[in-house]
SEPARO-533624 format. One record per residue (C-alpha): residue number from 1; x, y, z. Coordinates in nm, 2 decimals. Layout:
N
<NUM <X Y Z>>
...
END
This chain:
456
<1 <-1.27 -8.48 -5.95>>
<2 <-1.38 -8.43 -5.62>>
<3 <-1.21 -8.09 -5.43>>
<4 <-1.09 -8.23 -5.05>>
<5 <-1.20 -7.95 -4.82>>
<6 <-0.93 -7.76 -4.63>>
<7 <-0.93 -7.55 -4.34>>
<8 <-0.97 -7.17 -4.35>>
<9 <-0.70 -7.17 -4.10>>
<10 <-0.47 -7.38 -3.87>>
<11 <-0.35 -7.24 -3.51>>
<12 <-0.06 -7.42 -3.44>>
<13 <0.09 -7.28 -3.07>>
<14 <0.47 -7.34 -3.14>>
<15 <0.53 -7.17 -2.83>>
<16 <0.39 -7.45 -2.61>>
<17 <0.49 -7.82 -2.63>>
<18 <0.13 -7.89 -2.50>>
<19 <-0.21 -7.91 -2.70>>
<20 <-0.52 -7.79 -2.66>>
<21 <-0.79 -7.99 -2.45>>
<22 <-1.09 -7.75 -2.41>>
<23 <-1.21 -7.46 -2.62>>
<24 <-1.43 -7.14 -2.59>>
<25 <-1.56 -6.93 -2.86>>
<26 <-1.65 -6.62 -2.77>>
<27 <-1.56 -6.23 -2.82>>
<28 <-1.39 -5.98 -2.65>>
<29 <-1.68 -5.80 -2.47>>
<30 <-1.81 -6.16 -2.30>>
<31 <-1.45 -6.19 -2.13>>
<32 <-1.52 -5.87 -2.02>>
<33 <-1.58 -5.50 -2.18>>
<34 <-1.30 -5.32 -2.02>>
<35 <-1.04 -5.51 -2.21>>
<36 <-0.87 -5.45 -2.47>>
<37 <-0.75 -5.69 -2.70>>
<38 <-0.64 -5.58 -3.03>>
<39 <-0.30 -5.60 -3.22>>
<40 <-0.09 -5.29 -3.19>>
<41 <-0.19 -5.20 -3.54>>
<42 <-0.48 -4.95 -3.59>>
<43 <-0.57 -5.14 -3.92>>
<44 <-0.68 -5.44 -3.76>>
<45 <-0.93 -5.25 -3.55>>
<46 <-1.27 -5.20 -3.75>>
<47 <-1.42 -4.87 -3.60>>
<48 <-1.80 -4.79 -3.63>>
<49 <-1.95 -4.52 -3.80>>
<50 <-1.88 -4.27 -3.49>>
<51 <-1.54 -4.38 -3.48>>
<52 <-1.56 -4.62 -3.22>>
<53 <-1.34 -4.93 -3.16>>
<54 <-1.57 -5.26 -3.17>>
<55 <-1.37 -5.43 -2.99>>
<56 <-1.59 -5.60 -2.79>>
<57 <-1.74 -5.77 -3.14>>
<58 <-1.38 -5.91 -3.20>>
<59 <-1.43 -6.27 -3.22>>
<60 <-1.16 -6.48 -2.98>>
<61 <-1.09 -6.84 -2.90>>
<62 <-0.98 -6.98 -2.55>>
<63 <-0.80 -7.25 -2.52>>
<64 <-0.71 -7.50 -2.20>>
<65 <-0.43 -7.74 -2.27>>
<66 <-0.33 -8.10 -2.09>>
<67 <-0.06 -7.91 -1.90>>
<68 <-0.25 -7.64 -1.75>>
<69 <-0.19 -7.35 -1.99>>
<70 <-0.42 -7.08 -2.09>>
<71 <-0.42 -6.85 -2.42>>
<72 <-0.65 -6.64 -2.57>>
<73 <-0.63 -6.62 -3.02>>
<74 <-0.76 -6.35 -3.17>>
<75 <-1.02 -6.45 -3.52>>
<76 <-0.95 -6.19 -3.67>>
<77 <-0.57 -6.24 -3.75>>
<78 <-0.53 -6.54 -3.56>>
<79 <-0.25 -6.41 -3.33>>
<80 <-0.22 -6.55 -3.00>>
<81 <-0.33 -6.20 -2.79>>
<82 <-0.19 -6.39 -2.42>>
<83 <-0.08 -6.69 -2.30>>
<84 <-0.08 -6.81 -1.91>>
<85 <0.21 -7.07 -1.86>>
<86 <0.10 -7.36 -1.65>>
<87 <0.31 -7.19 -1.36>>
<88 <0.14 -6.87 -1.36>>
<89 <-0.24 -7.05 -1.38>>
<90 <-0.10 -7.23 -1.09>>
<91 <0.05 -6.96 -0.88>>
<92 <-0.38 -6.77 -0.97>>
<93 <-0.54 -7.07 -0.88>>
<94 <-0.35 -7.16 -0.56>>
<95 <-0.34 -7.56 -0.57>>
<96 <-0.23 -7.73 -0.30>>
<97 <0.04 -7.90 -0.47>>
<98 <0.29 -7.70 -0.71>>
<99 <0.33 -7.80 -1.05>>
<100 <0.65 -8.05 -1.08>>
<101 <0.81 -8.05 -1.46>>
<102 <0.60 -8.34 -1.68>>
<103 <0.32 -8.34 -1.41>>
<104 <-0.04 -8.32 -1.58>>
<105 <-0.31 -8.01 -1.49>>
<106 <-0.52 -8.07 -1.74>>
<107 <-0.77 -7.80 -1.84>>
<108 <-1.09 -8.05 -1.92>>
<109 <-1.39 -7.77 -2.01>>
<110 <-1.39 -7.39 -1.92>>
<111 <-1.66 -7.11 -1.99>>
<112 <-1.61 -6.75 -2.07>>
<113 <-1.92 -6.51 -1.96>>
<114 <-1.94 -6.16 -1.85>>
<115 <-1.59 -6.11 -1.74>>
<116 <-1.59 -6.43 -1.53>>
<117 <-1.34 -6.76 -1.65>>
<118 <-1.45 -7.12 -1.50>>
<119 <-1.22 -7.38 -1.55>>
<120 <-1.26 -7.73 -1.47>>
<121 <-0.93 -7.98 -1.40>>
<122 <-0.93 -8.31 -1.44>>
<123 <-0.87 -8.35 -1.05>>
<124 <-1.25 -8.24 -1.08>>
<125 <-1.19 -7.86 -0.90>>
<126 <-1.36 -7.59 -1.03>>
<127 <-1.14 -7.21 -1.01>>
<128 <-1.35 -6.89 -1.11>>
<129 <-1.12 -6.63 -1.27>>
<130 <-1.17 -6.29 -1.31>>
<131 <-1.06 -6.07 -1.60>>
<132 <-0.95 -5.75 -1.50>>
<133 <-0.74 -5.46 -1.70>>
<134 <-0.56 -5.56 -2.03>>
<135 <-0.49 -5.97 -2.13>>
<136 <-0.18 -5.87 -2.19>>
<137 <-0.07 -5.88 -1.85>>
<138 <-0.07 -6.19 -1.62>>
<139 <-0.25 -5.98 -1.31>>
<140 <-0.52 -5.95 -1.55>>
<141 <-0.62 -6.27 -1.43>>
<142 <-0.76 -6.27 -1.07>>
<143 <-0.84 -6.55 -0.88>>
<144 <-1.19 -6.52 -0.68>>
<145 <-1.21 -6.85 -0.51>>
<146 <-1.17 -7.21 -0.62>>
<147 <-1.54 -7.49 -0.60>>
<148 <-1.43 -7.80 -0.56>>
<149 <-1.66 -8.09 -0.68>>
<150 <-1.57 -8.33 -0.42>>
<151 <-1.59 -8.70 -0.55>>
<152 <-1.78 -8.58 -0.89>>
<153 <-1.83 -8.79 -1.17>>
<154 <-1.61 -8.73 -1.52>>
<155 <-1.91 -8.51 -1.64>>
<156 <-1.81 -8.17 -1.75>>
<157 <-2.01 -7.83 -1.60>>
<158 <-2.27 -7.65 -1.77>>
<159 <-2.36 -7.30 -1.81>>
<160 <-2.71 -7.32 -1.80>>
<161 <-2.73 -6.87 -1.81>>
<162 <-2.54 -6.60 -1.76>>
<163 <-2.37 -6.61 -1.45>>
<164 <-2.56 -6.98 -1.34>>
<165 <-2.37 -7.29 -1.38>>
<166 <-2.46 -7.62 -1.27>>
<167 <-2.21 -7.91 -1.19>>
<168 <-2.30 -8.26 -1.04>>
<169 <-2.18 -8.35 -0.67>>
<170 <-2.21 -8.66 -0.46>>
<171 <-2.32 -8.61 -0.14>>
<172 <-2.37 -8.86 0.13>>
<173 <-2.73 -8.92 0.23>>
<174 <-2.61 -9.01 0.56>>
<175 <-2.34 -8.92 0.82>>
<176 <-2.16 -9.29 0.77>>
<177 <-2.17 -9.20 0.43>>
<178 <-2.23 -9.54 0.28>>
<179 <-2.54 -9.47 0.03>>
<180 <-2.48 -9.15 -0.19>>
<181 <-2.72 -8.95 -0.39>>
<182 <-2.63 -8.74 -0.69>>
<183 <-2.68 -8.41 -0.66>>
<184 <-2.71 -8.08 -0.92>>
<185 <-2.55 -7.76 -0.73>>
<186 <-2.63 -7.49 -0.92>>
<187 <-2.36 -7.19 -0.85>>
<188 <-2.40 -6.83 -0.89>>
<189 <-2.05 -6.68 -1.08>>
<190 <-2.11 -6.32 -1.02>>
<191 <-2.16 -6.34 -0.64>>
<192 <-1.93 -6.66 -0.58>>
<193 <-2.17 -6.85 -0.41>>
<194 <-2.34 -7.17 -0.44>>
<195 <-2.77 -7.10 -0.44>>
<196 <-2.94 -7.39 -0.52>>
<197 <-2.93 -7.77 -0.54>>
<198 <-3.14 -8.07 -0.71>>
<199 <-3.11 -8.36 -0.58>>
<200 <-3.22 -8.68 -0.87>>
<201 <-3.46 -8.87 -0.79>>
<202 <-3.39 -9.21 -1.03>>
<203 <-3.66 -9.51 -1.08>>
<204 <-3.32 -9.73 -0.96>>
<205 <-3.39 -9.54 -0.61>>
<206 <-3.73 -9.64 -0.60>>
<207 <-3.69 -10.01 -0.67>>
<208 <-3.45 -10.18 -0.49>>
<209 <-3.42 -10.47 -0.72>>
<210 <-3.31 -10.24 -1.00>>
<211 <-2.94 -10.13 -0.94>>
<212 <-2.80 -9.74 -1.12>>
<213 <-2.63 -9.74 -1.44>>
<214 <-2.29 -9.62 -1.28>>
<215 <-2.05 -9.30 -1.35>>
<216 <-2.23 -9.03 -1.51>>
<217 <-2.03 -8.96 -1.80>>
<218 <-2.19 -8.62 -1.94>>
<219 <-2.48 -8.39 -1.86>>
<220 <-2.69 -8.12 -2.07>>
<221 <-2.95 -7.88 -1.85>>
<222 <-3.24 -7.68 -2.04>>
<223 <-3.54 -7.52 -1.90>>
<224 <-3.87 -7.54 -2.04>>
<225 <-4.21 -7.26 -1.97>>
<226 <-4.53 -7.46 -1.76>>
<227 <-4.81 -7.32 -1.95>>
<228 <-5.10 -7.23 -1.67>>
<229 <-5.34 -7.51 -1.60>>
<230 <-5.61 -7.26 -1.56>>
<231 <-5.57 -7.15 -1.89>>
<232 <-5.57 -6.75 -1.78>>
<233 <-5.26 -6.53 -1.83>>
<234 <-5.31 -6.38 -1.49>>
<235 <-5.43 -6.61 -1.25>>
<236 <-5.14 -6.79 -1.19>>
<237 <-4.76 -6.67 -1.18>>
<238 <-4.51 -6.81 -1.45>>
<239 <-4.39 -7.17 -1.38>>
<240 <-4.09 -7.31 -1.55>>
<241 <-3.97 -7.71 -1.56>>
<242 <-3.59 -7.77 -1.54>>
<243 <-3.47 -8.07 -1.76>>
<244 <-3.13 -8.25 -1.68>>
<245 <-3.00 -8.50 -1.96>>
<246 <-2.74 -8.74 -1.77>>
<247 <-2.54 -9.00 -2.01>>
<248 <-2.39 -9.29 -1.84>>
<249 <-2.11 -9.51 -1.85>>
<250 <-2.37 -9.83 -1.93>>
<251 <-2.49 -9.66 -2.24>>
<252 <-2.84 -9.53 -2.08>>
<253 <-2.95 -9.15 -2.08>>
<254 <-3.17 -9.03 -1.83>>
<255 <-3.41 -8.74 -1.81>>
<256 <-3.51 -8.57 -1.51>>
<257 <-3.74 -8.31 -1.47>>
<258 <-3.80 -8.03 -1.19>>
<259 <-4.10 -7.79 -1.16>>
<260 <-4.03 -7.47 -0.99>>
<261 <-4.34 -7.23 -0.88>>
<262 <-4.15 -6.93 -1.09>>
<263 <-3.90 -6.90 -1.37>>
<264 <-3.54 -7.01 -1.25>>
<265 <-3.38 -6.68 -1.28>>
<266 <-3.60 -6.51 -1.07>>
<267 <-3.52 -6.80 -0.80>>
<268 <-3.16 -6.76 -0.88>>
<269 <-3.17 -6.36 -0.76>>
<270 <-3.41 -6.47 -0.51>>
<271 <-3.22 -6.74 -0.34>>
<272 <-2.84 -6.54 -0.41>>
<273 <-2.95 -6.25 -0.22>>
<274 <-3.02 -6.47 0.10>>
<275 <-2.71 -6.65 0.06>>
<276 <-2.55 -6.29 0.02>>
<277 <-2.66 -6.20 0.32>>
<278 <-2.60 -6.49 0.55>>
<279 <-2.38 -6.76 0.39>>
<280 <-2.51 -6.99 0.65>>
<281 <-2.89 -6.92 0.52>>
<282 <-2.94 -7.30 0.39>>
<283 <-2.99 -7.36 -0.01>>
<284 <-3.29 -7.49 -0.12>>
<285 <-3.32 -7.82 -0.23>>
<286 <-3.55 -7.95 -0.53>>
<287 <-3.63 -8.28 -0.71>>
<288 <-3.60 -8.36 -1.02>>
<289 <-3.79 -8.69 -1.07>>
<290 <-3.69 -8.94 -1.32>>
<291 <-3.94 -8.91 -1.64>>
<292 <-3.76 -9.15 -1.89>>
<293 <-3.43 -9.32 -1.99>>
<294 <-3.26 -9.48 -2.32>>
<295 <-3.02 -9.77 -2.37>>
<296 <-2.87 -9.56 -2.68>>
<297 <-2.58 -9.77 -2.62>>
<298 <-2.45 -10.12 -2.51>>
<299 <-2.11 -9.99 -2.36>>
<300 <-1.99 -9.63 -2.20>>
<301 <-2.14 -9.35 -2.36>>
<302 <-1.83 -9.07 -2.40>>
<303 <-2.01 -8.75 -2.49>>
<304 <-2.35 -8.62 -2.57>>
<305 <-2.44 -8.29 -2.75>>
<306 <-2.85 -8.22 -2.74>>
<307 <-2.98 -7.84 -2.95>>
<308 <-3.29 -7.70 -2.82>>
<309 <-3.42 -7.56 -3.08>>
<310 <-3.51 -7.84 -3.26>>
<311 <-3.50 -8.09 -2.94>>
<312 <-3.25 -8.37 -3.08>>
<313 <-2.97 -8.46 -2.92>>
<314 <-2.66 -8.71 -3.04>>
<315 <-2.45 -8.96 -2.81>>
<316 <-2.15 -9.14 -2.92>>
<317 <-2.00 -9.45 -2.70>>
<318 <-1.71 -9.64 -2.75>>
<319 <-1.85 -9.91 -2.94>>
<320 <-1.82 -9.78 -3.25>>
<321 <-2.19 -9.64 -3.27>>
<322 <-2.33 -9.28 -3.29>>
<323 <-2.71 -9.26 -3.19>>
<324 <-2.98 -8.99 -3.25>>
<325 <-3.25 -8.93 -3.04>>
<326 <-3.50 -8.64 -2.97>>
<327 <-3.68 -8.55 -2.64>>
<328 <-4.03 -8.51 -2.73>>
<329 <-4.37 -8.49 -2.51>>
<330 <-4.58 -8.82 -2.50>>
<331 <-4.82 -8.68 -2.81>>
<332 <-4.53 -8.82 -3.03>>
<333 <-4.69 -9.17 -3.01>>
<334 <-4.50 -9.21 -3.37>>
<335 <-4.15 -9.22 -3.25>>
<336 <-4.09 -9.53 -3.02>>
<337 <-4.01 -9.49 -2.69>>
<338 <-3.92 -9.62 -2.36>>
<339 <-4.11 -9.43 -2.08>>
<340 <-4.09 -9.54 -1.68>>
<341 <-4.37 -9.79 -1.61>>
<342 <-4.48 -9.82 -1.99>>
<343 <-4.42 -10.04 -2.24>>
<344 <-4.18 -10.05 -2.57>>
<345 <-4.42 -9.80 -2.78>>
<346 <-4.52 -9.64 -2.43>>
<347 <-4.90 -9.60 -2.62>>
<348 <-5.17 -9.53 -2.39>>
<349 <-5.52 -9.37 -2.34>>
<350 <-5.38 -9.11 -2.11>>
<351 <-5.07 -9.05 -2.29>>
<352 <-5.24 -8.72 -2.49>>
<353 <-5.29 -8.56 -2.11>>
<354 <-4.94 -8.61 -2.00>>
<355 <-4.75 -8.25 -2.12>>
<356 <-4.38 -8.38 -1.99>>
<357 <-4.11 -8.42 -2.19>>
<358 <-3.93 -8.83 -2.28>>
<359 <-3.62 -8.95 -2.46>>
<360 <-3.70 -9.12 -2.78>>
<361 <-3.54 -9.25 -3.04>>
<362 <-3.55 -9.35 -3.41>>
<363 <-3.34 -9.74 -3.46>>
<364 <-3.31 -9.61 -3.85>>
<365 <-3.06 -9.29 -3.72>>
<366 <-2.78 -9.49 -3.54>>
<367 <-2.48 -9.48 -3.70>>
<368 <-2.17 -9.71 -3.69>>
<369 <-1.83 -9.64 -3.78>>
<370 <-1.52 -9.84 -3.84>>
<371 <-1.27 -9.73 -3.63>>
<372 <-1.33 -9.68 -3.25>>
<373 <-1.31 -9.38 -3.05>>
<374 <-1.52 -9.11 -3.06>>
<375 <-1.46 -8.86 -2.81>>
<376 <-1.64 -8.56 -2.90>>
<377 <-1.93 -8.40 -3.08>>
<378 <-2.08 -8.10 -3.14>>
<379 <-2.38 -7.98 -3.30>>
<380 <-2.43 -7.64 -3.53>>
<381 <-2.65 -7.37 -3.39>>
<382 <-2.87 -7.37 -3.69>>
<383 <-2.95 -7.76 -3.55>>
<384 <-2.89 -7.86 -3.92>>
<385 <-2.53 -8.07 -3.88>>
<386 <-2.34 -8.21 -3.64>>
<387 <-1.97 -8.31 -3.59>>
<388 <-1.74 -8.56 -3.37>>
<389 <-1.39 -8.61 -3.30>>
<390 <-1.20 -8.93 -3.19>>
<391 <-0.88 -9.13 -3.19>>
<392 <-0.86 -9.21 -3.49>>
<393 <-0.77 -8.79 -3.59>>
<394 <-1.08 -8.78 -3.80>>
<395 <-1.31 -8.49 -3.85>>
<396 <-1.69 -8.63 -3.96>>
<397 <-1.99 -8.43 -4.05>>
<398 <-2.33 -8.56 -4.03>>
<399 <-2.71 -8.42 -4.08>>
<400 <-2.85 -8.42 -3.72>>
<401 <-3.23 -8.50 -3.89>>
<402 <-3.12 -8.77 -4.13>>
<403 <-2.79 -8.87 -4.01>>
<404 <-2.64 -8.88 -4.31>>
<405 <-2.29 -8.87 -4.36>>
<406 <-2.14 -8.54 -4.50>>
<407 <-1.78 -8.56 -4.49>>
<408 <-1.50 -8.76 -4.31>>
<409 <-1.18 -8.52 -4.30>>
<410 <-0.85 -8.68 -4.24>>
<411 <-0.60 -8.37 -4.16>>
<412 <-0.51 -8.42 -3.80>>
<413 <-0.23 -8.70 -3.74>>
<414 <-0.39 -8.76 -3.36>>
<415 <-0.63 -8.76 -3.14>>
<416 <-0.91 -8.49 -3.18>>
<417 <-0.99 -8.38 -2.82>>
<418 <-1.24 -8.11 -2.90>>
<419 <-1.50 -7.96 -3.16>>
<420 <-1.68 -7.64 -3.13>>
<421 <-1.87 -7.46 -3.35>>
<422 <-1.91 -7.08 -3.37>>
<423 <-2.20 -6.88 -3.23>>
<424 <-2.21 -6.76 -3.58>>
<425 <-2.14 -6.54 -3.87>>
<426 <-1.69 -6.49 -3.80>>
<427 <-1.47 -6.29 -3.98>>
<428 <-1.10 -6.28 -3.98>>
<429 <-0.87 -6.12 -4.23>>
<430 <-0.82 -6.49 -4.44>>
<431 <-1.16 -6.56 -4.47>>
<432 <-1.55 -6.44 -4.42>>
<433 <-1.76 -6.71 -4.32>>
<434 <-2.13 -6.68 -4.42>>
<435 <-2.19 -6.92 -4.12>>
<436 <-2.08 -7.09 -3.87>>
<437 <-1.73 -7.23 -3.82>>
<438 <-1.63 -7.53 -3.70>>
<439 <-1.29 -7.56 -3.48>>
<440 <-1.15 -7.90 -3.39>>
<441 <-0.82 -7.94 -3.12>>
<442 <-0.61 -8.26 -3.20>>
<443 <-0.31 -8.40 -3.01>>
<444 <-0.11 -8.31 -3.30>>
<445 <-0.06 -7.96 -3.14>>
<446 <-0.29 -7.81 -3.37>>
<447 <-0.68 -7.64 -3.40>>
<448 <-0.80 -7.66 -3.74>>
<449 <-1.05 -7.43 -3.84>>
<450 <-1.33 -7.49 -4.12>>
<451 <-1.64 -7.33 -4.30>>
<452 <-1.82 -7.59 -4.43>>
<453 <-2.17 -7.64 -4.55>>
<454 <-2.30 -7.28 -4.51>>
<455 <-2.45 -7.22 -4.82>>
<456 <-2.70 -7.52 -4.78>>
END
């Protein structure tokens, strides 16, 4: 008889009538090293060999809810360290209008780094928190200043590295504002200030008999080292190539790609000390041309999930359908394609020259499912599974090469809002997980937590 898999754990916040719409998992010395976080009993503190707390190893899991709450769960006993009641996140975050009983501030993504919160709402404001003194204490939540988006799309912000994010913005191209252009502004969290924007540059804006594909639904941003053309180590300084994956609510992905003269982080200090200095010193603004697009679906694509390391990437739309897909250089003449201004195979005699990245996409790795609804998906660090989350409550496991189906686990009774898998190797005091683990939120009121296929 087959076993039914279970979950190491289940966090159920009886506390709150709300559930959890955005997670984070991290450890204490990300949120920031001067905290302390542990229980008040010395025996669920490991110590090092001098003695030493490791607190700042302790693994924890943020959570964002649909009314505006905040708390912080320790992995190690899976107590719930501090919770922020929607009226004290309001009262840090100073929004314009206070929170009436039954009114929704739903948390939609945040992002934990080096002692710095970002939340995102689902009026499309971003606040930057910072954690100060012990979580135990509301003031140890200070508010620096709240970015708002303006008229943004649904798509969530990205942490592209520590202390960058990146967010997309309409701006007017003009002062009647009547034609719009997307735009990337990349923020710096440490000094509170925005450094750098790239505006997209789409084949749509280039032929006028081709219209866009619509709301951008989700985004993913990775950077990529410009070997020297000269071939010499010295001759020429580093170059790096920013890549933006942008899923919209057509079912087409787009990849963009912008070439910068030196690596982005040294452009990040560069351009954050002028704004330092003089906030009205002007950003600079970069393109990122359009280098190829997929139709990996016929309706609105919900959520994407791409891993780097092995450069394939997952979308799932609400037609039932998950597709896999890989961005690879043109030398990949195996995998079919669709570039700008080729053909379906995209096969040509200068193809081997051209180094930049394209979507592509295998027809025999789209999956379809019976019931509709997938609203999330996330992919393991190891690059070797992935999972979603939807309506209908279940969890589903597939191989991101093969796309094979692993497991379909029915425990939630509702809607799964949210997967996340850990950086790695947790430990807690029910369970030691060889590998990663795998969290899903569901409307149920409930995070269940799982170690599955780690021993593979």
């Amino acid at each position: 008889m087959t076993t039914i898999p279970k979950p190491v754990f289940v966090i159920a916040d009886v506390h709150s009538g709300s559930y959890t719409t955005a997670m984070e998992v991290t450890t204490a010395g990300q949120i920031s090293a001067s905290i302390s976080i542990s229980s008040s009993s010395s025996t669920d503190v490991d110590k090092t060999e001098d003695g030493n707390n490791d607190e700042n190893d302790e693994p924890v899991l943020l959570c964002g809810t649909n009314d505006g709450s905040l708390s912080l769960w320790s992995l190690r006993t899976y107590r719930c360290l501090h919770r922020f009641s929607p009226e004290e996140l309001a009262t840090l975050l100073e929004l314009s209008q206070p929170i009436q009983p039954g009114d929704p501030v739903r948390i939609t993504s945040l992002h934990a780094r080096a002692g710095r919160l970002l939340l995102q709402l689902k009026s499309n404001e971003l606040f930057l928190l910072d954690f100060r003194s012990s979580l135990r204490h509301p003031d140890s939540l200070l508010s620096e200043r709240p970015w708002t988006t303006f008229s943004t799309t649904f798509a969530q912000f990205f942490p592209l590295f520590e202390h960058c994010y990146a967010f997309l913005a309409e701006e007017p191209l003009n002062r009647s504002g009547a034609s719009k252009a997307d735009v990337i502004q990349l923020v710096n969290s440490k000094r509170c200030l925005p450094f750098c924007r790239v505006k997209l540059v789409s084949k749509a804006e280039k032929d006028e008999e081709e219209k866009g594909h619509g709301i951008v639904m989700a985004l993913h941003l990775f950077t990529k080292d410009i070997a020297s053309s000269s071939g010499a180590e010295d001759d020429e300084p580093a170059r790096q190539a920013l890549y933006l994956l942008l899923a919209y609510e057509d079912g087409f992905i787009e990849l963009y790609r912008a070439t910068f003269k030196e690596h982005l982080q040294t452009l990040f200090e560069k351009a954050s000390a002028t704004r330092q200095k003089s906030l009205s010193a002007q950003q600079p603004v970069f393109e990122a041309v359009q280098t190829s697009e997929l139709q990996s679906h016929a309706e609105m694509v919900t959520c994407i999930a791409f891993h780097e390391g092995t450069s394939r990437g997952v979308a799932c739309s609400v037609d039932n359908e998950i597709a896999i897909w890989e961005v690879r250089t043109a030398e990949d003449s195996s995998w079919r394609r669709r570039r700008l201004g080729e053909g379906e195979e995209g096969a040509g005699g200068d193809e081997k020259k051209d180094k930049k990245l394209g979507l592509v996409e295998r027809r025999s790795r789209r999956i379809r499912l019976t019931n509709a609804g997938i609203l999330c998906a996330a992919i393991r660090p190891d690059g070797r599974i992935f999972a979603t989350g939807g309506k209908d409550g279940r969890l589903r496991l597939f191989g991101l090469r093969t796309g094979k189906p692993l497991a379909v686990l029915a425990y939630h009774a509702n809607t799964i809002e949210a997967v996340r898998f850990s950086g790695g190797s947790l430990s807690s005091s029910n369970h030691n997980s060889k590998g990663s683990l795998l969290f899903a939120a569901s409307r149920d009121k409930s995070i269940s937590v799982w170690s599955l296929y780690n021993d593979d």
